[in-house]
FIFI-788604 format. One record per residue (C-alpha): residue number from 0; residue in one letter; y, z, x. Coordinates in Angstrom, 1 decimal, m for minus. Each point is the difference from the previous one (the first is absolute). Example, Ala and Ser with C-alpha at 12.3 -4.5 7.8 and 13.67 -1.06 7.14 Angstrom:
NODE seq type     yy     zz     xx
NODE   0    a   m4.5    7.8   12.3
NODE   1    s    3.4   m0.7    1.4
END
This chain:
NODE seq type     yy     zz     xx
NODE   0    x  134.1  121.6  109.3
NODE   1    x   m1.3    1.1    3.2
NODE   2    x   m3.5    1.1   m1.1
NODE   3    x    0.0   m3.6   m1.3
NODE   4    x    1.2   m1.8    2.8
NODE   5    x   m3.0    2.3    1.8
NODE   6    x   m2.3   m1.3   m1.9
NODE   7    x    0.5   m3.5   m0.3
NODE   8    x    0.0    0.2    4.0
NODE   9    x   m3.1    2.1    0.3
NODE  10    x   m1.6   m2.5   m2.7
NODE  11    x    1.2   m3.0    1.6
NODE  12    x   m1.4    1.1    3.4
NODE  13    x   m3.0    0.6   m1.3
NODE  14    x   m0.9   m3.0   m2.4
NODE  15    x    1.0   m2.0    3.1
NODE  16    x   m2.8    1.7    2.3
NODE  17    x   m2.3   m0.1   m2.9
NODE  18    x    0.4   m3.5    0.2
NODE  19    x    0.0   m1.3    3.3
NODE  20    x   m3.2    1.8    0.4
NODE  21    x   m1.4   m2.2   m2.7
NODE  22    x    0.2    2.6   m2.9
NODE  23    x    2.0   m1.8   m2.1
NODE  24    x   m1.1    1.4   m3.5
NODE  25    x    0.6    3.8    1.2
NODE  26    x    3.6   m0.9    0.8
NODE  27    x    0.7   m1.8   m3.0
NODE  28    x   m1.0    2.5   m2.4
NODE  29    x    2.0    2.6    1.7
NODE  30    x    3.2   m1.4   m1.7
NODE  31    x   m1.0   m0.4   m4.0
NODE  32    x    0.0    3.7   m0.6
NODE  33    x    3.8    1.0    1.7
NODE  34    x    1.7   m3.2   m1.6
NODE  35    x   m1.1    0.9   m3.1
NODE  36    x    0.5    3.6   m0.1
NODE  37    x    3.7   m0.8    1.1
NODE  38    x    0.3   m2.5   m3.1
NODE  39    x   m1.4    2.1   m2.1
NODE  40    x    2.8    2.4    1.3
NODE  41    x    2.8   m2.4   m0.7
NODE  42    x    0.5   m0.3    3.8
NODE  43    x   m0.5   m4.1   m0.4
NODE  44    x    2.0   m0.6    3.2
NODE  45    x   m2.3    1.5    2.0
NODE  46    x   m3.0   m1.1   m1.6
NODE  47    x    0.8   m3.3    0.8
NODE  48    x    0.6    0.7    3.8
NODE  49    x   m3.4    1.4    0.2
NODE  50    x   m1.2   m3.3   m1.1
NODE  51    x    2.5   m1.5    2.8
NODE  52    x   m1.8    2.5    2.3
NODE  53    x   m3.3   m1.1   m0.9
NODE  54    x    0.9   m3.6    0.4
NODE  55    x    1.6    1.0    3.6
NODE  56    x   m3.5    1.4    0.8
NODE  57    x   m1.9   m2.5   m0.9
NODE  58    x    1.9   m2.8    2.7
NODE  59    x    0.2    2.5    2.2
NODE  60    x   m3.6    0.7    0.4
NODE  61    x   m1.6   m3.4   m0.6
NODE  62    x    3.0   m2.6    0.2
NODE  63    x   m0.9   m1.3   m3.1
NODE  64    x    2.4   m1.0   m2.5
NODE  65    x   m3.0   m0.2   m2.4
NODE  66    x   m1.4    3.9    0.6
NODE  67    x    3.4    0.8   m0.2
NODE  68    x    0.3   m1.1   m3.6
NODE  69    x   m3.0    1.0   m1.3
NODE  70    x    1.2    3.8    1.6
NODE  71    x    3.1   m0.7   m2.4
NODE  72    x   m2.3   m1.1   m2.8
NODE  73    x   m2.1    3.4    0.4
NODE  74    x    2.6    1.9    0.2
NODE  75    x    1.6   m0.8   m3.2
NODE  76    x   m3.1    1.2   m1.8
NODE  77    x    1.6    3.3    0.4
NODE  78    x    3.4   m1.7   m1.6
NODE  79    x   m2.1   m0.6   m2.9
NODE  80    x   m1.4    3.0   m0.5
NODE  81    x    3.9    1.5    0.8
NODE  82    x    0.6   m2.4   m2.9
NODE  83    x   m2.9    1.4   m2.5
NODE  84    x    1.0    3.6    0.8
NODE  85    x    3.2   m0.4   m1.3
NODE  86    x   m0.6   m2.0   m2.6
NODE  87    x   m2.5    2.3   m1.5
NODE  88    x   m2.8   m2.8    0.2
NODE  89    x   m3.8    1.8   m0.8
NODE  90    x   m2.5    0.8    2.7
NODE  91    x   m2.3   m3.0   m1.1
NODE  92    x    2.8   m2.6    0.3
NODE  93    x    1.1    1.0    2.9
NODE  94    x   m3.9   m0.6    1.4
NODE  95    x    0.1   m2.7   m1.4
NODE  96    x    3.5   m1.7    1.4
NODE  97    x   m1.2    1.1    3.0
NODE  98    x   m3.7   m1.6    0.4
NODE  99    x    1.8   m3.2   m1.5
NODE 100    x    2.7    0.0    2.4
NODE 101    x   m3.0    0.2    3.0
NODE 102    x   m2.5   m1.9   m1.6
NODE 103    x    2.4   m2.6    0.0
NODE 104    x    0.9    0.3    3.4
NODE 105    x   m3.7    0.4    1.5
NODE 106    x   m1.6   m2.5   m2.2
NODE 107    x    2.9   m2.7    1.0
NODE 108    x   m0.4    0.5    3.5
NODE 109    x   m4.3   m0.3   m0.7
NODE 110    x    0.2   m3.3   m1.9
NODE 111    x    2.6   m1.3    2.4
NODE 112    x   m2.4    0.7    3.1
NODE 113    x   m3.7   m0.1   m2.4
NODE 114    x   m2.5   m1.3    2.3
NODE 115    x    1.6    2.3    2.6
NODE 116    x   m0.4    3.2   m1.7
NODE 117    x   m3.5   m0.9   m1.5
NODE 118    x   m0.8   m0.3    3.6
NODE 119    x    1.3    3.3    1.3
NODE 120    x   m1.6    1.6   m2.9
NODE 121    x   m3.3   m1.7    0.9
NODE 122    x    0.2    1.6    3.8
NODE 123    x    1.1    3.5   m1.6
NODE 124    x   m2.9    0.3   m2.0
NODE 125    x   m2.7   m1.8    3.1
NODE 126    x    1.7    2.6    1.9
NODE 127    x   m0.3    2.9   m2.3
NODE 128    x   m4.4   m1.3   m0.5
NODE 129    x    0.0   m0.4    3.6
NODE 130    x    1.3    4.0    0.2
NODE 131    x   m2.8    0.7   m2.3
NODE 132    x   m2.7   m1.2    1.5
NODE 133    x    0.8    1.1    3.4
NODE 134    x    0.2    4.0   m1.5
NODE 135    x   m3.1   m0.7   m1.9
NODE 136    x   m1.6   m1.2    3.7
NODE 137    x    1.1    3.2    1.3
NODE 138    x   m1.7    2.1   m2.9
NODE 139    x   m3.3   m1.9    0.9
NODE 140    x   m0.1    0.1    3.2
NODE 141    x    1.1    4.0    0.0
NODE 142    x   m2.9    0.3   m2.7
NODE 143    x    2.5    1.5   m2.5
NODE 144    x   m0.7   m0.8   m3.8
NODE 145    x    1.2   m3.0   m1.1
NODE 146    x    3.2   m0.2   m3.2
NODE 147    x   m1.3   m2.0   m2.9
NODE 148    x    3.8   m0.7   m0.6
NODE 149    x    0.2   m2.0    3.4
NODE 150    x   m2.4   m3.0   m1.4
NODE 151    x    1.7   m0.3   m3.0
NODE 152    x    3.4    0.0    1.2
NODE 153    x   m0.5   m2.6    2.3
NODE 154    x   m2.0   m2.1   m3.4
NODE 155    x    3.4    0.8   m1.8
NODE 156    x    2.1   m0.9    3.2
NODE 157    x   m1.6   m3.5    0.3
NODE 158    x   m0.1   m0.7   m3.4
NODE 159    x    4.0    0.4    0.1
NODE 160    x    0.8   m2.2    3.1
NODE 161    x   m2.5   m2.5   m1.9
NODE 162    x    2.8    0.2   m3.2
NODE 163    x    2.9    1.3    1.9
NODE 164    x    2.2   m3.1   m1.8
NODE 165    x   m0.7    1.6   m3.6
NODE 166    x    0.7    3.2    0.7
NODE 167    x    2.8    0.1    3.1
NODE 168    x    3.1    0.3   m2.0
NODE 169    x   m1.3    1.8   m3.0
NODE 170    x   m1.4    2.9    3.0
NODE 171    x    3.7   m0.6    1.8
NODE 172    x    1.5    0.9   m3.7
NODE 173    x   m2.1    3.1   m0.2
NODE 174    x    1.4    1.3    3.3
NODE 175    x    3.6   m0.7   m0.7
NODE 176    x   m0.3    2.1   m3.5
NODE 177    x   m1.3    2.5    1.8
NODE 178    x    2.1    0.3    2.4
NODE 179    x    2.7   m0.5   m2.1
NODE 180    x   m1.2    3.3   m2.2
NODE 181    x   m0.3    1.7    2.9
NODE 182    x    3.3   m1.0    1.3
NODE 183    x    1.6    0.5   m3.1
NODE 184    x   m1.5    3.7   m0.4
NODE 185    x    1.5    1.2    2.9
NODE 186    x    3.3   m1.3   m0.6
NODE 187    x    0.1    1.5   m3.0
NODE 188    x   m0.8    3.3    1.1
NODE 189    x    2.7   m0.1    2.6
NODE 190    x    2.8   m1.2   m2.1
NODE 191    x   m1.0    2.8   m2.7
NODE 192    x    0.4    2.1    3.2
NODE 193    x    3.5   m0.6    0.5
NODE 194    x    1.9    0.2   m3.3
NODE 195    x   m0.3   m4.2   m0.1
NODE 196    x   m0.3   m1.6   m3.5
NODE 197    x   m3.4   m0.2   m0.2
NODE 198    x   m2.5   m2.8   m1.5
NODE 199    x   m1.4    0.8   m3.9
NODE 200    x   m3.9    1.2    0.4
NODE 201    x   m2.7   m0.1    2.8
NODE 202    x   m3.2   m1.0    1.0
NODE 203    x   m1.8    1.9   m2.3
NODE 204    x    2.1   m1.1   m3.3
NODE 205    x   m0.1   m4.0    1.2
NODE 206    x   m1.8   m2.2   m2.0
NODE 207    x   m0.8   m3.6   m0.5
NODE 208    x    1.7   m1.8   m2.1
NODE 209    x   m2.3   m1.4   m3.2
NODE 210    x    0.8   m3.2   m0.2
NODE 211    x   m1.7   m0.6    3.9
NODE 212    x   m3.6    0.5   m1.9
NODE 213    x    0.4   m3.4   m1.3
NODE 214    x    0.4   m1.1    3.5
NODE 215    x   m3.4    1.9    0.5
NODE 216    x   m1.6   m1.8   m2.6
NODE 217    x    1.1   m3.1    0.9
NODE 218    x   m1.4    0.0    3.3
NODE 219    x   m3.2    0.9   m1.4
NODE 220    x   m0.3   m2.9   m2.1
NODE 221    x    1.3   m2.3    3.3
NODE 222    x   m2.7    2.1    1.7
NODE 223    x   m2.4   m1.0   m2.7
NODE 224    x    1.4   m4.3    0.2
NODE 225    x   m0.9    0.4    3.7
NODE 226    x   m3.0    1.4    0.0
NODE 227    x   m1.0   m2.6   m2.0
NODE 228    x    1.6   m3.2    1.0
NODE 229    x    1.2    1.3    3.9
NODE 230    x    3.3   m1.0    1.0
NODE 231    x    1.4    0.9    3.2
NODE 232    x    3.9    0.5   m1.2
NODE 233    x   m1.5    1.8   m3.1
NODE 234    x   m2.2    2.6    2.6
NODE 235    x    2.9    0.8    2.0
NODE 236    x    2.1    0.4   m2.7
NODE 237    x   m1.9    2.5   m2.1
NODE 238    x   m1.8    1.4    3.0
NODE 239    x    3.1    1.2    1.8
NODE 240    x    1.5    1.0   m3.7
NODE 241    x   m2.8    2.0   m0.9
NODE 242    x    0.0    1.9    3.4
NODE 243    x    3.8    0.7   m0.4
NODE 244    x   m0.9    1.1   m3.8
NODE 245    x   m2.6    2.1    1.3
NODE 246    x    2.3    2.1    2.1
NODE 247    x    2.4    0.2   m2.8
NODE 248    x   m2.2    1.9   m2.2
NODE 249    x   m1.8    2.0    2.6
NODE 250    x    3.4    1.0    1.1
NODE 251    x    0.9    1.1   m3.5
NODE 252    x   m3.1    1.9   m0.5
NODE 253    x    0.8    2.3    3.0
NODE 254    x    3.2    0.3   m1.6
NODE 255    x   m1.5    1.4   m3.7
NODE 256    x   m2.3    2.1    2.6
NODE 257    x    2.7    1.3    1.8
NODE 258    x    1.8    0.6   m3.5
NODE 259    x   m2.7    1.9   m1.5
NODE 260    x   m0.3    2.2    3.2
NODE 261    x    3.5    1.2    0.4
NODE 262    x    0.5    0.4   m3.8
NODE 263    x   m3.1    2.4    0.1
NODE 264    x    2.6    1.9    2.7
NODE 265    x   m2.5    0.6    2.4
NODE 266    x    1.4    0.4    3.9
NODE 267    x    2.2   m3.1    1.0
NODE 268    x   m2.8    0.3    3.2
NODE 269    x   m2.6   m0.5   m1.9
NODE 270    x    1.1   m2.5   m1.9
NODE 271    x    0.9   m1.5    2.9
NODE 272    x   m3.3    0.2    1.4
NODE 273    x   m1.7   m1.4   m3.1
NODE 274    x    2.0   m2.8   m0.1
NODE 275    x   m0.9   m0.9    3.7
NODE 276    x   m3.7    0.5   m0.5
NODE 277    x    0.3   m2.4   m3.2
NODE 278    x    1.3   m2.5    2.6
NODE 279    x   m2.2    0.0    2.5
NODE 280    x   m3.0    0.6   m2.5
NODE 281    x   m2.4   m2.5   m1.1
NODE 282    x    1.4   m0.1   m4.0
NODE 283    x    2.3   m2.8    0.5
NODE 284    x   m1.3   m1.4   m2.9
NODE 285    x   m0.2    2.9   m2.3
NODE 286    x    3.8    0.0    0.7
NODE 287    x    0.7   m3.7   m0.2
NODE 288    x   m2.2    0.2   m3.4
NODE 289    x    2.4    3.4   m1.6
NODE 290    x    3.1   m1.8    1.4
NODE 291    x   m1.1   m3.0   m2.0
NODE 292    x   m0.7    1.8   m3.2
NODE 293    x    3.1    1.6    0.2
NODE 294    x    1.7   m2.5   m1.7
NODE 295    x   m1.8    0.4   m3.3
NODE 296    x   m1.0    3.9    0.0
NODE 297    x    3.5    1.4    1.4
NODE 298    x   m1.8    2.4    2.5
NODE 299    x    3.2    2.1    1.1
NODE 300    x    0.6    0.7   m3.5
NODE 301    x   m3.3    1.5   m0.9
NODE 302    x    0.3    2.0    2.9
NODE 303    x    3.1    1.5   m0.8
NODE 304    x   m1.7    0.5   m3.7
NODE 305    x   m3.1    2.1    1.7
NODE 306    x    2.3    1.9    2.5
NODE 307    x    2.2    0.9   m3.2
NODE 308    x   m3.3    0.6   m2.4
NODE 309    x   m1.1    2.4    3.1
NODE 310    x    3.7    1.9    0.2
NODE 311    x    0.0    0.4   m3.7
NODE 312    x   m3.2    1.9   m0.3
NODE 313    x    0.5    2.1    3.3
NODE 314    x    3.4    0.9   m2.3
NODE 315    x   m2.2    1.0   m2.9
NODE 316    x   m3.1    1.8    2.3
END
């Protein structure tokens, strides 16, 4: 009880820091991975007064009633996750729970305040060109050679403040999954490393459910309808869908990637470092395209039908 009473302290000192220095996103996510390894421990009591603390933090650093519940709100992420763990929910639907439960909350807050956060989006990405162009001045005027990439990226840059009401909340869903498979990753791993019930699966087993291919398809044909006759509800709607959709499927192809590598038992490193050079990597497609197909050819399978074709006649050599 000490230890905890330590760190709820040491926690709450610092989430308040964090935020009256304006760093409001660091503090809050300091509280989502305790709560929920204490749920997920049966400890609910003091689960809950983390999320007190967190509140506490909140008013104290800002004197905001409203930051102060939207620290509660982020830190029962971790309550659901607490929640999953013991229930036994799978790696993918606990992704999933997740990115819904932040979706919801981000994308409220964007429609609520649109033209506002079109308009700080707008200055990010001016500011980010205007960064740009000022390094490729300096490469000019120092006579150094000149990135091909810098031109285009400021064409692509452009071209997305020009359409940044199609695609705003389908590019906000993509970073919530993300984060939310990232998030979800680690707490796994730490739960698993503490004798906690731990969540059925992983990243590399999660896969998209079949039925959201329809969903896929019928954006295409909307896609198609607005092409054709254009429709301003109609572009934001399937623009923004299509863009989430996108990161669904690229996001399960890294998973089938990652699959493949460590059931080839190569070097959890490598594997590692694979995975991160897929990410960064320009095949974004490639895995968009395999996590697509998955739903029809059942990738994870066949690899686990090679690896056991291969084990089989390394038993007979």
């Amino acid at each position: 009880m000490v230890r905890y009473f330590l760190t709820a302290t040491a926690l709450l000192l610092l989430a308040s820091g964090f935020t009256a220095s304006g760093l409001a996103l660091p503090a809050m996510l300091l509280f989502p991975l305790p709560a929920g390894v204490l749920w997920a421990r049966g400890r609910y009591r003091e689960a809950m007064g983390l999320v007190a603390v967190a509140a506490i933090a909140g008013f104290a650093g800002s004197s905001s009633v409203t930051l102060a519940a939207l620290y509660v709100l982020v830190a029962e992420l971790g309550i659901l996750l607490g929640v999953a763990a013991n229930r036994g929910w799978t790696f993918g639907t606990c992704v999933a729970a997740l990115t819904g439960a932040l979706f919801l909350l981000g994308a409220s807050s964007m429609l609520m305040n649109w033209t506002q956060s079109i308009e700080n989006s707008h200055v990010f990405i001016n500011a980010r060109i205007a960064d740009i162009e000022a390094e490729v001045q300096r490469q000019a005027e120092q006579q150094q050679e000149l990135s091909e990439g810098s031109g285009q990226l400021i064409e692509l840059l452009l071209w997305t403040s020009d359409h940044l009401q199609y695609l705003a909340l389908g590019a906000f869903f993509g970073m919530v999954l993300l984060f939310a498979t990232g998030f979800t990753s680690v707490y796994r791993q730490f739960i698993a490393t503490t004798g906690t019930p731990r969540m059925r699966g992983s990243f590399s087993t999660m896969r998209v459910p079949e039925w959201l291919v329809w969903v896929a398809i019928a954006v295409a044909g909307l896609w198609l309808i607005d092409y054709q006759w254009h429709n301003e509800m109609l572009r934001v709607i399937t623009w923004n869908t299509a863009l989430g959709l996108s990161f669904v499927y690229w996001l399960n192809g890294l998973s089938i990637a990652a699959y493949a590598l460590f059931a080839m038992q190569w070097h959890p490193i490598i594997c590692f470092m694979i995975i991160g050079l897929l990410m960064v990597a320009q095949v974004g497609s490639l895995l968009g395209a395999v996590g697509l197909f998955d739903t029809w050819y059942h990738f994870r399978a066949k690899v686990d039908r090679l690896i056991a074709a291969r084990r089989e006649r390394n038993e007979q050599e």
